[in-house]
N, C-alpha and C positions, 0 to 999 in steps of 0.2 A: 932189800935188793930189788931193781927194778931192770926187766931186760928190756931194752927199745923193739920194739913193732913198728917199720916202716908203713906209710899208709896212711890212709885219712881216717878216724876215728869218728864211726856214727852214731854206735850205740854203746851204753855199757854192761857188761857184764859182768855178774857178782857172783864169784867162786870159792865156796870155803875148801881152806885148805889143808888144815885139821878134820880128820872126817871119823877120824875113833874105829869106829867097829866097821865103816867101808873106809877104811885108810889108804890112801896109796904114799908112801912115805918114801921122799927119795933127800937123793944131796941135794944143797941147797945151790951147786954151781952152777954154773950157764954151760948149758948143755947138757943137763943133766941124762945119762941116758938108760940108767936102771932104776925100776924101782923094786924096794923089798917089799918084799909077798907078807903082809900082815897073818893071812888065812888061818884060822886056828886050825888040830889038826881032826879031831873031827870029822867025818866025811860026811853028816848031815848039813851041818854048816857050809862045808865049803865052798860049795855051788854060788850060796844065796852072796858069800863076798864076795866070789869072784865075779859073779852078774854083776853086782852093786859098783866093782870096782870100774868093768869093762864098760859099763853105763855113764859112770862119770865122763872116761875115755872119749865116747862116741860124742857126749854132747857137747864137751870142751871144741873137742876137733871142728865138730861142724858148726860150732859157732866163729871159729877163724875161720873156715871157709866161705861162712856169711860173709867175713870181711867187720867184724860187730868191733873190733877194737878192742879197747880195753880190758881186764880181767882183772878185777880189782878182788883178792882175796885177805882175808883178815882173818890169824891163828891165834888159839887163846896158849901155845905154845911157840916161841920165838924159833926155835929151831927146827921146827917142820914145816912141811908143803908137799905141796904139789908141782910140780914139774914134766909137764908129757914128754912120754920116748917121742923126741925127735920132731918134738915140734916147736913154735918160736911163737908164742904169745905174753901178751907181757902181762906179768904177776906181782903185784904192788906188795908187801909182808907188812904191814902194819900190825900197831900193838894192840891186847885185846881192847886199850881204853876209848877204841874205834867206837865201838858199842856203846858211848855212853846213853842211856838214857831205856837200855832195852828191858832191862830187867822191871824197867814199872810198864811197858808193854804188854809183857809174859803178862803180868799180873791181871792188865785187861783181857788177855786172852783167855788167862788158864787159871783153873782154883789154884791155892796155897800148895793144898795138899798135892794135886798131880805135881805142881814143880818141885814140894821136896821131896815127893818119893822118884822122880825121875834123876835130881841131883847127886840123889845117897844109894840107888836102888844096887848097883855096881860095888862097890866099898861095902855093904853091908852082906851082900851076897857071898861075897870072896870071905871077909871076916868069918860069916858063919860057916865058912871050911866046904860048903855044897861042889866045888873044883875036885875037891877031894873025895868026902863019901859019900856024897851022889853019883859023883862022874857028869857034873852040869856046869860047865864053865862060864853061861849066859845067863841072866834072867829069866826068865820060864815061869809062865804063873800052872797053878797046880790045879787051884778048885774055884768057882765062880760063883760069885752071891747072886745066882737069879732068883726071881720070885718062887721058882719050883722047890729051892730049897729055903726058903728063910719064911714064905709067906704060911701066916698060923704055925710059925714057931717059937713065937715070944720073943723074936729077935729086935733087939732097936737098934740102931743106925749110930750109938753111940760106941756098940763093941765092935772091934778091930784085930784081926786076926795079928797073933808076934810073930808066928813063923814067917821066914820072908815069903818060902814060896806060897805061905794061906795067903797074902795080904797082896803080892803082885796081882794076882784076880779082881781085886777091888780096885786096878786101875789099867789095867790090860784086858781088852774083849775079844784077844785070839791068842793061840799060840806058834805064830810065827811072827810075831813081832817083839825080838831076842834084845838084850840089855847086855850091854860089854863094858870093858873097863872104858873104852873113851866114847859110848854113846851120848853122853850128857854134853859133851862137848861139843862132839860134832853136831848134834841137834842146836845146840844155844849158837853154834856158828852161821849156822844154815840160817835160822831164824834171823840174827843179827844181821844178816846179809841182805834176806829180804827186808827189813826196816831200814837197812842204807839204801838199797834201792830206793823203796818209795823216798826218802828223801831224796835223791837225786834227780828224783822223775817229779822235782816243785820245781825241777828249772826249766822246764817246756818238752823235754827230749824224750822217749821213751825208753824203758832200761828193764834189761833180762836181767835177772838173777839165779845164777846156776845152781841149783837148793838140793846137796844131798846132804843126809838123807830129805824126800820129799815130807809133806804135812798134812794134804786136804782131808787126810780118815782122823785126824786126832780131834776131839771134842772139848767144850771145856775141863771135865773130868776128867778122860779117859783117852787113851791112846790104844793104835793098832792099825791096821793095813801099812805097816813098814812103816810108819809113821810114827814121831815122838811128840813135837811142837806143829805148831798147825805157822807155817809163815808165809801164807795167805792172809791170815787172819790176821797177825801182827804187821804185815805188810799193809793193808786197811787201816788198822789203828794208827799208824804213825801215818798215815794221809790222814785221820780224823784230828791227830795229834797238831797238824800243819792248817788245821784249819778249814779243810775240805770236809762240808755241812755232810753230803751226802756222795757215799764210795759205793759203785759196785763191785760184786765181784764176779766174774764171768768163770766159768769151770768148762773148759772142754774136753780135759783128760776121759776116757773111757771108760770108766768109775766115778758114779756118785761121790762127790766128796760131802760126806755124812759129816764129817765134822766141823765145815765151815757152815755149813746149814746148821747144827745145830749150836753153835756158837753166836749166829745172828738171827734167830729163828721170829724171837719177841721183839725184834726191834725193828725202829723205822729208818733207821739212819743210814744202814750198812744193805745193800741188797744183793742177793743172793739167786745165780741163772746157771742151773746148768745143765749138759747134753752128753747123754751118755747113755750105757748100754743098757736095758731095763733090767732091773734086780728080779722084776716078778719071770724073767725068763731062766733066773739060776745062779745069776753073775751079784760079783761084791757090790755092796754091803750088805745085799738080800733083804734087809729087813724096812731099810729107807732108800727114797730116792724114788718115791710113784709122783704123779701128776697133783695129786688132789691136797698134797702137800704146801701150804701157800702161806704161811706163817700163822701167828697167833699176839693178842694183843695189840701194841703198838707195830710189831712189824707182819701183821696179818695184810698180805696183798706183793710182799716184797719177796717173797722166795716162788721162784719158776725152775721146775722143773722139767724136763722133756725127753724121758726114757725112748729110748731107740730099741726098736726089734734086731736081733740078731740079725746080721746077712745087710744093715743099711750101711748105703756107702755116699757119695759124696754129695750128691743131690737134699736127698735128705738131713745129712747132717749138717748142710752148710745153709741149707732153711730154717733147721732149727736155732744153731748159732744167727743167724739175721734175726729171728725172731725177738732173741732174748736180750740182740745188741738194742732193735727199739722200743721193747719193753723198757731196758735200763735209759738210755739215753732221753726217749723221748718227755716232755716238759707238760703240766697240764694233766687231767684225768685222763686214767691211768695208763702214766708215766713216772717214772723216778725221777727221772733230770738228774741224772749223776754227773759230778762233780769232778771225779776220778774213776778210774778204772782198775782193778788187779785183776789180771788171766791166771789164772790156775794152767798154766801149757802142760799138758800130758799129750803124746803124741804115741799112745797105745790103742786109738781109735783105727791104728792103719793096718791094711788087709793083711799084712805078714808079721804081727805081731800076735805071738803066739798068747797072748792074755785078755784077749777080748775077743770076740766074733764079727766086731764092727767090719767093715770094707774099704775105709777112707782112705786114696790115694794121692799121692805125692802130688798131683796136680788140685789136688781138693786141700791139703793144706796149704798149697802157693795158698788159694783163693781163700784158705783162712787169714796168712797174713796180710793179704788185703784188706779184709775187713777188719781187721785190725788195726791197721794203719790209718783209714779212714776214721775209725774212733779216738785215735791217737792226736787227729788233727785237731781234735775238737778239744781234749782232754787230755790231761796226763795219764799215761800207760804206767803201770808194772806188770811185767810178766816176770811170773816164778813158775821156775821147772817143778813139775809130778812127775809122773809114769813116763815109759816107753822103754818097752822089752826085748825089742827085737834089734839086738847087737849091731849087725852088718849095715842097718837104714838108720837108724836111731838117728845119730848127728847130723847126716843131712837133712831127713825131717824135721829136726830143729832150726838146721839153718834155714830149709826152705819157707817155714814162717814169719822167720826175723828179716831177711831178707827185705821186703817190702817196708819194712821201718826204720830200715839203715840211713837213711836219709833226709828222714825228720830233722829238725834246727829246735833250740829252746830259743 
């Protein structure tokens, strides 16, 4: 079903509308004006869907207020969506077989084993009754194989724990990052979306993909910071896939993304900038994300880093972002010369976003999506949504970046 959107159509954006465990599930009519509350009942949980939920809300809205067009969503369920209370964007439902080609993607992205223990993790958890006499209705890992416990214990790397919650730890690194009956889905959506994006963005124009749940903490291995699939990463790979020698990828969300770094860490092809809050000050991922971090092997020189101290605001951050746009872009030693672009957009770097310390104001992300746009001149853009916390600004801050690329041509 498709509702018409009057207007000139600049950019596209890519919204999954299957979202599982942040679900917003309504009728599929024109006009739709309720949606059902997924929320389990739980009151630990609650909060994190209804953020999750109101999050989608704020970035959808503000990207019709950009004026971005389009809203191209693809459900691996024919009978759900999305629909906002009371707003008029238009939502394309196409069938899952949208995605052809994504699943040998993932494969580039991500071992075997995290895709099939993210595909089954759900279905086997409920199987083993843990709803019941646990009282755990999510995934939830239990115990963790770090070095403190396995190292000098004759352990090898061939034995795997059976119980589900021993074995979640061997591919989850926190425990707020919870496994529902339609998380598998709504990750493989999210990801699918940012892989049509980047197709979309071979035809000169530049295109947002509205990515919940987000990806940049997910590693080849292992997932976590709310994160299941990395579709950053897959969004890369299908521009590697199209033929573009050399992609960067640009991260400005307010969080390291530890898992696109360490998914491109050894290699030369795919490179890797980002800006954000410094972990040695207390902030996620704590453990990665310093300066002196600059790849290894083949992609030893291609990953830049540029932690920000707590309290920096727009001046600084938007030096470091110029920085690492001519690091990527520029041709000749040392330069990239990228081919393509993917932004990592998190928009949790701004002063009222209760998840970061940064400072960066709505006048400092206009001035992001300028630079944006300017690289977009040169190069095919995809941006895919990460982070941004703070409810009441959120979707304008999105739209205030996109903004300045509404009017690219392919």
């Amino acid at each position: 079903m498709d509702v018409e959107v009057p207007g000139e159509l600049d950019l596209v954006a890519a919204l999954p509308v299957d979202l599982g465990e942040v679900a917003i599930r309504v009728r599929l009519d024109v006009g739709a004006d309720e949606a059902v509350d997924p929320r389990p009942s739980r009151p630990p949980l609650r909060a994190k869907w209804h953020v999750e939920r109101d999050r989608l809300e704020a970035s959808a809205i503000g990207a019709r207020r950009a004026q971005l067009g389009e809203v191209v969503g693809a459900s691996t369920r024919f009978d759900t969506g999305v629909m906002l209370p009371g707003d008029s964007v238009a939502i394309t439902f196409d069938q899952p077989g949208s995605f052809v080609g994504l699943d040998a993607l993932l494969t580039r992205v991500h071992t075997p084993e995290l895709l099939d223990f993210l595909r089954t993790a759900a279905t086997t958890w409920q199987d083993a009754g843990y709803p019941d006499w646990a009282q755990a209705d999510r995934v939830v890992p239990y115990v963790f194989p770090i070095p403190g416990l396995l190292d000098g214990s004759g352990h090898h790397d061939g034995r795997r724990p059976v119980a589900p919650h021993g074995l979640t730890g061997l591919f989850c690194y926190d425990t707020m990052t919870l496994i529902g009956p339609g998380t598998w889905r709504a990750a493989w959506a999210a990801a699918g979306l940012a892989a049509h994006a980047a197709e979309r963005a071979t035809a000169g124009r530049p295109v947002y993909a509205l990515c919940r749940p987000p990806g940049h903490h997910v590693t080849a291995s292992a997932y976590g910071g709310s994160c299941y699939l990395n579709n950053a990463a897959v969004a890369a790979e299908a521009l590697r896939a199209r033929g573009f020698e050399r992609v960067a990828v640009l991260d400005v969300d307010a969080h390291h993304g530890n898992g696109t770094q360490q998914i491109f860490y050894d290699r030369g092809d795919v490179w890797y900038g980002s800006v954000h809050v410094d972990p040695g000050a207390g902030w996620f991922p704590h453990y990665v994300g310093f300066a002196d971090e600059t790849g290894s092997g083949a992609g030893q020189g291609t990953n830049h880093n540029r932690p920000l101290p707590p309290g920096s605001g727009d001046q600084t951050f938007l030096d470091a972002v110029r920085d690492l746009i001519a690091q990527a872009s520029a041709c000749g030693p040392g330069g990239f010369g990228a081919q393509a672009v993917v932004v990592s957009l998190g928009v949790d770097a701004a002063a009222d976003d209760p998840e970061s310390p940064l400072q960066v104001s709505a006048i400092g992300f206009g001035a992001l999506g300028e630079l944006l746009a300017e690289v977009a001149r040169a190069v095919p853009v995809v941006l895919v949504q990460e982070g941004g916390y703070h409810l009441p600004t959120l979707g304008e801050l999105v739209a205030t970046v996109l903004r300045p690329l509404r009017s690219l041509r392919g």
